[in-house]
Backbone as JSON Lines, residues from 0, in Angstrom:
{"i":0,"aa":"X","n":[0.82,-1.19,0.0],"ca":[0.0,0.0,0.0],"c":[0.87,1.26,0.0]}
{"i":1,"aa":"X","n":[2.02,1.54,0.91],"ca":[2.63,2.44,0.85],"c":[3.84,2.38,-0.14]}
{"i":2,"aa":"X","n":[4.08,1.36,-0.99],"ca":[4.8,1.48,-2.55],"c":[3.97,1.98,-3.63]}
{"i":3,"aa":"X","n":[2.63,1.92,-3.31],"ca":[1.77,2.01,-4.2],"c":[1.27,4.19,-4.28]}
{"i":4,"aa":"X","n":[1.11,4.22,-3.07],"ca":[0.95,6.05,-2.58],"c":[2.3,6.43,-3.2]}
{"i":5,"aa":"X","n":[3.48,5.95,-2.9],"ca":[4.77,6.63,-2.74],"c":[4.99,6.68,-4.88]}
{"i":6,"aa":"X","n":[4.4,5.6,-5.07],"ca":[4.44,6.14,-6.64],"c":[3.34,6.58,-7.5]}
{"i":7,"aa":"X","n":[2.19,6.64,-6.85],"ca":[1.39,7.73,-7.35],"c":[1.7,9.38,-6.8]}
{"i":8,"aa":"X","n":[2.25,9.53,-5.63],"ca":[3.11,10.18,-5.46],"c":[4.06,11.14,-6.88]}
{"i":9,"aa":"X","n":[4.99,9.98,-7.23],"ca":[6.21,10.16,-8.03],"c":[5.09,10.8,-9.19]}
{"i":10,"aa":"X","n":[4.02,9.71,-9.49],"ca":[3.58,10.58,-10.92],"c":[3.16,11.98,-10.83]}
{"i":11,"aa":"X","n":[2.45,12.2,-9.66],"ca":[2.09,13.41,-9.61],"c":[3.33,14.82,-9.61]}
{"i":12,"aa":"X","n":[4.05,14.19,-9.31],"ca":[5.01,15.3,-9.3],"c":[5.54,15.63,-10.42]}
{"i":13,"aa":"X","n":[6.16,13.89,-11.73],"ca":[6.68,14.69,-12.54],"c":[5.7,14.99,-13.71]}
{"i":14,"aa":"X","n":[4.12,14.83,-13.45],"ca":[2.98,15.15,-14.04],"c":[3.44,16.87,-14.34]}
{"i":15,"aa":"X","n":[3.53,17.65,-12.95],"ca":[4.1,18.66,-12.32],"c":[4.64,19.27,-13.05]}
{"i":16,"aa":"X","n":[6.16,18.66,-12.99],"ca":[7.18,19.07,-13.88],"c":[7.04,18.73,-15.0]}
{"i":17,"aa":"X","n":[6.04,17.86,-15.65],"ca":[6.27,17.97,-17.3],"c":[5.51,18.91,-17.81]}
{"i":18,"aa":"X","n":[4.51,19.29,-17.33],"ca":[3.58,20.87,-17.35],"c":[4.14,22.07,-17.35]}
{"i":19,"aa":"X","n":[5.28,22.03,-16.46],"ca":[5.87,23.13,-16.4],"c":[6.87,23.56,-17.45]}
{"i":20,"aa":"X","n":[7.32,22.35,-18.02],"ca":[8.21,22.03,-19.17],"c":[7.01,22.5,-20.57]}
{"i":21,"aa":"X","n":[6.11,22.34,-20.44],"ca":[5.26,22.71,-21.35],"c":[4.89,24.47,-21.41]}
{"i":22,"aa":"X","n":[4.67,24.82,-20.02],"ca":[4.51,26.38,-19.68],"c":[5.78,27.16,-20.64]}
{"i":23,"aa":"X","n":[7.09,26.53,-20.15],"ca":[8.16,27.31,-20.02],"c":[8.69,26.82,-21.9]}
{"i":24,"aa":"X","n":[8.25,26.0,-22.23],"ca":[8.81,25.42,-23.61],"c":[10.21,24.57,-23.22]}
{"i":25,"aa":"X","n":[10.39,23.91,-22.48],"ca":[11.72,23.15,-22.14],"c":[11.45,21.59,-22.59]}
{"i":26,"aa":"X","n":[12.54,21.29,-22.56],"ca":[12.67,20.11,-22.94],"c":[13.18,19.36,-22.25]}
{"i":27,"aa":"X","n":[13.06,17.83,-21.86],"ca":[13.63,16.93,-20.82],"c":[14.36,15.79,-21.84]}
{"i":28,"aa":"X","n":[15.32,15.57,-21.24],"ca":[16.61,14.68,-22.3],"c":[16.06,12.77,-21.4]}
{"i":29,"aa":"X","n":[15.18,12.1,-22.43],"ca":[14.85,10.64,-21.4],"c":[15.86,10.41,-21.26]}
{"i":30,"aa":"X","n":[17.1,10.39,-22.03],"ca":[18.61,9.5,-21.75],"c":[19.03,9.68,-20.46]}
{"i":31,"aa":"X","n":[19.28,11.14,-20.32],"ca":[20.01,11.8,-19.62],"c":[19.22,12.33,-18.09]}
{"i":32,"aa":"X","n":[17.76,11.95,-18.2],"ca":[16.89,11.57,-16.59],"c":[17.37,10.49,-16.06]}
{"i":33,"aa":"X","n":[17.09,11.01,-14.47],"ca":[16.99,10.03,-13.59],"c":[15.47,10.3,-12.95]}
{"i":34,"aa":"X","n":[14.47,8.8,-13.07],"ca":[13.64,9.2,-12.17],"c":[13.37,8.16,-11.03]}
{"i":35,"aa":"X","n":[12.48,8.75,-10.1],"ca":[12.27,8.15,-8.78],"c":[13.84,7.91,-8.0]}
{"i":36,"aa":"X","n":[14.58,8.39,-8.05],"ca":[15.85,8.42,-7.4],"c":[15.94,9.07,-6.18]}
{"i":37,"aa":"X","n":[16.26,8.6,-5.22],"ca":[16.77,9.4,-3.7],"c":[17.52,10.69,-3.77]}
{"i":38,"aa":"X","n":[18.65,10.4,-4.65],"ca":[19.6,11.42,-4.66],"c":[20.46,11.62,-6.18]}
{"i":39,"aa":"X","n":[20.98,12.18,-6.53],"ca":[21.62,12.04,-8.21],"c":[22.71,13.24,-7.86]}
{"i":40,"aa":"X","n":[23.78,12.84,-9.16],"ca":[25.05,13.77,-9.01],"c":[24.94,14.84,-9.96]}
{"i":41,"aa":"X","n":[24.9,15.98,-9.99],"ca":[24.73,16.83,-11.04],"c":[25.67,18.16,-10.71]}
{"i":42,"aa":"X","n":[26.4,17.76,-11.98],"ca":[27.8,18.95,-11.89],"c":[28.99,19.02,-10.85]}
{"i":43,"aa":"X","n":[29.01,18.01,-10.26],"ca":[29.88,17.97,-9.41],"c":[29.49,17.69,-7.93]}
{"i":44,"aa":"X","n":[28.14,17.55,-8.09],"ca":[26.99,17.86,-6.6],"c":[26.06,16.85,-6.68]}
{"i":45,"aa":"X","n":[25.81,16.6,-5.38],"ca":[24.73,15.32,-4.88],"c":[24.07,16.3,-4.62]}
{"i":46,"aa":"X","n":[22.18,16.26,-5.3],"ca":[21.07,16.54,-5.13],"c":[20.13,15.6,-4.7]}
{"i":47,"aa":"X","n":[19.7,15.95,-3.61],"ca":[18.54,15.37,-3.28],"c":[17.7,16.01,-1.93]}
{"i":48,"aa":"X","n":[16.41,15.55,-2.08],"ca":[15.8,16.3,-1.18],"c":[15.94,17.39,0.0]}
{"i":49,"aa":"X","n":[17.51,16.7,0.67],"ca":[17.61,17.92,1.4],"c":[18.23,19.19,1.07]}
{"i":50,"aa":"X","n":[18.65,18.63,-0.28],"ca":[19.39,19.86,-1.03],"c":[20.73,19.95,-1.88]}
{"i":51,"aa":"X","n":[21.08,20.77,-1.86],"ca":[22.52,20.35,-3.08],"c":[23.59,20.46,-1.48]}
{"i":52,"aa":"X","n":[24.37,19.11,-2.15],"ca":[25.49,19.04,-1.25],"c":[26.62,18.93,-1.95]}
{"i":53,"aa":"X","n":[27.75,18.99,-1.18],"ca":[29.35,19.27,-2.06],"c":[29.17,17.32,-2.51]}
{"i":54,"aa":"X","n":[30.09,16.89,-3.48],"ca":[30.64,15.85,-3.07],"c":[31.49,15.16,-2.57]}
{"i":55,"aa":"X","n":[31.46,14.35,-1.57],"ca":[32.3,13.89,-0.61],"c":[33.67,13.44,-1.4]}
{"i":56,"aa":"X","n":[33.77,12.67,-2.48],"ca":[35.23,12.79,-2.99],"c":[35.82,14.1,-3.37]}
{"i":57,"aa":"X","n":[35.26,15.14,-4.06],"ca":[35.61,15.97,-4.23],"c":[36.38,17.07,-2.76]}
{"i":58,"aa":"X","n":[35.35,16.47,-1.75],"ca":[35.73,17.2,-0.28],"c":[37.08,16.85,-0.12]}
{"i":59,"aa":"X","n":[37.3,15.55,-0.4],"ca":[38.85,15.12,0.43],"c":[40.17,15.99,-0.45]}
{"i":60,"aa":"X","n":[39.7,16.63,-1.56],"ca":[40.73,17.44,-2.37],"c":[41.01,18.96,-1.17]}
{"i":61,"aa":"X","n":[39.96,19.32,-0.5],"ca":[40.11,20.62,0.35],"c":[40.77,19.89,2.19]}
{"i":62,"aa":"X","n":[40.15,19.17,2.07],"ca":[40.59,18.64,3.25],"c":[42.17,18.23,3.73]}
{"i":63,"aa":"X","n":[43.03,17.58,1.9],"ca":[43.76,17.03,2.11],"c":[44.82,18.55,2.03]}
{"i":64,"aa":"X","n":[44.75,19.52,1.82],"ca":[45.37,20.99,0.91],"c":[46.55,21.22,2.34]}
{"i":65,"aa":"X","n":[47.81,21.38,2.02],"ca":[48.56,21.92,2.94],"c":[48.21,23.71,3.29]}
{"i":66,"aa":"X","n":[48.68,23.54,4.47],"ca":[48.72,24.83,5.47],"c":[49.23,26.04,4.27]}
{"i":67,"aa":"X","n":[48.12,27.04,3.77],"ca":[48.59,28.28,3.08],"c":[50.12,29.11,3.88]}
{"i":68,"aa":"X","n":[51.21,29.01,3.01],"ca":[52.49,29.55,3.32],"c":[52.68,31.06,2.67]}
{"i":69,"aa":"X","n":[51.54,31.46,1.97],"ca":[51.87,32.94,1.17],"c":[50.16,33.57,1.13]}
{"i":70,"aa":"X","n":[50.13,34.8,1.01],"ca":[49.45,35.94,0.76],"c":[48.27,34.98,-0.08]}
{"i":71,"aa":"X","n":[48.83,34.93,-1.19],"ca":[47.79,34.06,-2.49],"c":[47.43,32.72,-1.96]}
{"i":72,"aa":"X","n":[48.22,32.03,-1.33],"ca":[47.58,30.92,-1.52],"c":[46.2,30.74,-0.19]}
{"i":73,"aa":"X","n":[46.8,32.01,0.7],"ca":[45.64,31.65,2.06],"c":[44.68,32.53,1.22]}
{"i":74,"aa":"X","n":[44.71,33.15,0.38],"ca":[43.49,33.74,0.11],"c":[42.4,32.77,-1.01]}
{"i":75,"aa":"X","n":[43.39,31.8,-1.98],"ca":[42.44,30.92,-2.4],"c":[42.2,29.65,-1.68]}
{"i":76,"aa":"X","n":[43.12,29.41,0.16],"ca":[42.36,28.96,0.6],"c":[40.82,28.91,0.91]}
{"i":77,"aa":"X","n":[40.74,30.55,1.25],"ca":[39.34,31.19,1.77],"c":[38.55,31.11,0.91]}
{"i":78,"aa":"X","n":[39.01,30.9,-0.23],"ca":[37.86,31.06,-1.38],"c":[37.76,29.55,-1.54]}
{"i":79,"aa":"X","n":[38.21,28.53,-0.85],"ca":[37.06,27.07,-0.97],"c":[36.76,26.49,-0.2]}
{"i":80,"aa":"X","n":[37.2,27.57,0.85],"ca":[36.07,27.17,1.91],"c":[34.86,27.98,1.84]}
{"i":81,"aa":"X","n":[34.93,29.69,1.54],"ca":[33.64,29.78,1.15],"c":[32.73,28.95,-0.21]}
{"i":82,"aa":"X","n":[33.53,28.25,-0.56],"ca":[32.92,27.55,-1.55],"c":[31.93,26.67,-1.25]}
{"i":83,"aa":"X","n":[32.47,25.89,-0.07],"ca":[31.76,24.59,0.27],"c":[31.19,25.23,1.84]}
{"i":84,"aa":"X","n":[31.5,26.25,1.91],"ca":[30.57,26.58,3.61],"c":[29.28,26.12,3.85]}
{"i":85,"aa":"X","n":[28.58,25.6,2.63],"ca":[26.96,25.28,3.27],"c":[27.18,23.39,4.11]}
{"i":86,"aa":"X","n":[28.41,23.41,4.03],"ca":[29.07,22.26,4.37],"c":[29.12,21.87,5.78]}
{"i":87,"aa":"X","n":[28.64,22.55,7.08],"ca":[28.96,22.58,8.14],"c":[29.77,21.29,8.5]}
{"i":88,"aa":"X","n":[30.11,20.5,8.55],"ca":[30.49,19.2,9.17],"c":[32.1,19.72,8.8]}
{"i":89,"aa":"X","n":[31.96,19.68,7.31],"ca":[33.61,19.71,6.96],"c":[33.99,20.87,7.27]}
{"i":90,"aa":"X","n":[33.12,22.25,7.8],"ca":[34.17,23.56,8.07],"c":[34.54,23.24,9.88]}
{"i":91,"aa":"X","n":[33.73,22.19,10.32],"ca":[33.94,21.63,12.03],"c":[35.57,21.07,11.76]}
{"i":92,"aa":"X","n":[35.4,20.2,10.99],"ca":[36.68,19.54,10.53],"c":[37.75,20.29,10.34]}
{"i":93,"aa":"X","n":[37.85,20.89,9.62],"ca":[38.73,22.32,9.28],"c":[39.66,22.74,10.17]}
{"i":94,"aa":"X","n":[38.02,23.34,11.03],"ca":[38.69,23.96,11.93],"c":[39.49,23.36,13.23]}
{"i":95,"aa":"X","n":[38.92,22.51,13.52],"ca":[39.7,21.11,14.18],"c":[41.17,20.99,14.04]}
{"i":96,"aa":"X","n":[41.35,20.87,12.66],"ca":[42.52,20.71,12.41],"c":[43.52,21.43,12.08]}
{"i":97,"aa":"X","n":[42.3,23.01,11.89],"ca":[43.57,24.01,12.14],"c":[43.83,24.39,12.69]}
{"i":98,"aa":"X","n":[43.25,24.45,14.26],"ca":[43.58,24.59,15.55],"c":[45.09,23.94,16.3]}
{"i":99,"aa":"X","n":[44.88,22.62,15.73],"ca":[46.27,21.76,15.6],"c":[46.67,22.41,15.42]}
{"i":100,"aa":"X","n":[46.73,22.74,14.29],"ca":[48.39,22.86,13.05],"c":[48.84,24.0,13.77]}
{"i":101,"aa":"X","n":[47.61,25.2,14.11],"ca":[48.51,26.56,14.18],"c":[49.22,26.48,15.97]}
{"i":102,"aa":"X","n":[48.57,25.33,16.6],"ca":[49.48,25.57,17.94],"c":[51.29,24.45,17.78]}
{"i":103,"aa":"X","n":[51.5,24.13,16.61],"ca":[52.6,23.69,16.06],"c":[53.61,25.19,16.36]}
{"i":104,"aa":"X","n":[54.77,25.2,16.43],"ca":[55.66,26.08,16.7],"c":[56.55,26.74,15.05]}
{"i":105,"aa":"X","n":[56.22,25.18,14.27],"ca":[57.06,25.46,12.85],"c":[55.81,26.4,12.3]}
{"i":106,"aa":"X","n":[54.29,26.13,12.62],"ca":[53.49,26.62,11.57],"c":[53.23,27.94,12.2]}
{"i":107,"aa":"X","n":[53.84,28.18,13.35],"ca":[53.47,29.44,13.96],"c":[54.63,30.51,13.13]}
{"i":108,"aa":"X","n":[55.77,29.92,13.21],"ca":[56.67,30.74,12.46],"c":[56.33,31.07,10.61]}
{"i":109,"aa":"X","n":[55.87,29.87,10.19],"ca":[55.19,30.27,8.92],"c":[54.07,31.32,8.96]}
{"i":110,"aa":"X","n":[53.23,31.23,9.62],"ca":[52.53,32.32,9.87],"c":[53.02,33.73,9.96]}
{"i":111,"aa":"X","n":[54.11,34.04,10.87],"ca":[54.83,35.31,10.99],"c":[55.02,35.29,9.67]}
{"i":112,"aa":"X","n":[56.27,34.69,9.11],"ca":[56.47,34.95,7.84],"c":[55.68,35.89,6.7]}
{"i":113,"aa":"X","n":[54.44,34.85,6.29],"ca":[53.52,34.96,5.86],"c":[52.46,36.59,6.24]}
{"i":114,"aa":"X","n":[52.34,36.96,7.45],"ca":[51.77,38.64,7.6],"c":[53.07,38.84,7.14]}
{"i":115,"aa":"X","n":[54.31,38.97,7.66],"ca":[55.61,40.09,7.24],"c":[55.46,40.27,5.65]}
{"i":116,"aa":"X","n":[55.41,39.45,4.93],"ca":[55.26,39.22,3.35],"c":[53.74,40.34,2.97]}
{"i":117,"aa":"X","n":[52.77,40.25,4.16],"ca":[51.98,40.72,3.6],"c":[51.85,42.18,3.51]}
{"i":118,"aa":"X","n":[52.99,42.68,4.81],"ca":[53.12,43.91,5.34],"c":[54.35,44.51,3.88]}
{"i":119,"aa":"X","n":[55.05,43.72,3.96],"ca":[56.23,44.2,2.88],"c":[55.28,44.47,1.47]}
{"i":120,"aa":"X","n":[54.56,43.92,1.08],"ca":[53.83,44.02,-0.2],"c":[53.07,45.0,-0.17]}
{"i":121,"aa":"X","n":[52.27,45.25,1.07],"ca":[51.8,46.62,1.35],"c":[52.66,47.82,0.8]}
{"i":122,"aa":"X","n":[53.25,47.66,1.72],"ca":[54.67,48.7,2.12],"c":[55.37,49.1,0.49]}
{"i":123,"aa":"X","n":[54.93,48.06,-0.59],"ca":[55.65,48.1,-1.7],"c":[54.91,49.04,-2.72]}
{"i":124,"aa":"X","n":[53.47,48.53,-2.44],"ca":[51.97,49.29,-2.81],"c":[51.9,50.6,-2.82]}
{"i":125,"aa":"X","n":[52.5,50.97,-1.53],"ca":[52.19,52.41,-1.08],"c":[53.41,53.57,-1.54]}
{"i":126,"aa":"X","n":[54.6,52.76,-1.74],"ca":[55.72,53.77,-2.27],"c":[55.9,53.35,-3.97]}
{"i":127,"aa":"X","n":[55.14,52.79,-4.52],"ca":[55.29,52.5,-5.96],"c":[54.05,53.47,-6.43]}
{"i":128,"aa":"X","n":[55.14,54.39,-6.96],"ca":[54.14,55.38,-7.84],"c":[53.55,55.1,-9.19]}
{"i":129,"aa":"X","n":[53.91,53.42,-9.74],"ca":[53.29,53.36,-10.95],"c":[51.98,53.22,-11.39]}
């Protein structure tokens, strides 16, 4: 009984969406559907009901990224983590582990480094009249 609701269900919905495909003049590719599916990968992203999520292989590429040592590279750090921020679990993770790293003594000195570089580039900004 409840396989039976759960796919009159399904028709009604993509009844739904094929109407709307009719409103809007769109077209649906049969090859290239998935239907009655939990979840599907699209563009790089798991969709499904609760919403678009990063994908988890793709996560372990940010996860695995060494400690930013320069100006540029902590700044396109920041830019993938705002990438994947709707991510909460993996920015917990993150930060977890960058809590580690930065009470390390070698990564504390990279750090200095790293502002001095940022101060000198300043500093380079401001007396370059070109």
């Amino acid at each position: 009984m409840f396989s039976l609701i759960k796919n009159e269900r399904l028709c009604d919905r993509v009844d739904a969406l094929l109407e709307a495909c009719d409103k809007w003049n769109l077209s649906i590719s049969v090859v290239k559907s998935f239907w009655g599916m939990s979840n599907v990968e699209y563009l790089g992203h798991r969709v499904s009901k609760g919403g678009l999520e990063a994908n988890p292989k793709d996560l372990e590429a940010l996860t695995d990224l060494a400690f930013p040592g320069s100006l540029r590279s902590m700044q396109s750090f920041l830019g993938s983590l705002n990438y994947y921020s709707r991510q909460s679990y993996l920015l917990y993770e993150l930060r977890e582990v960058d809590f580690a790293a930065m009470s390390k003594d070698d990564v504390r000195i990279q750090i200095k480094r790293s502002m001095e570089h940022k101060e000198l580039d300043q500093l380079d900004l401001k007396e370059d009249p070109g």
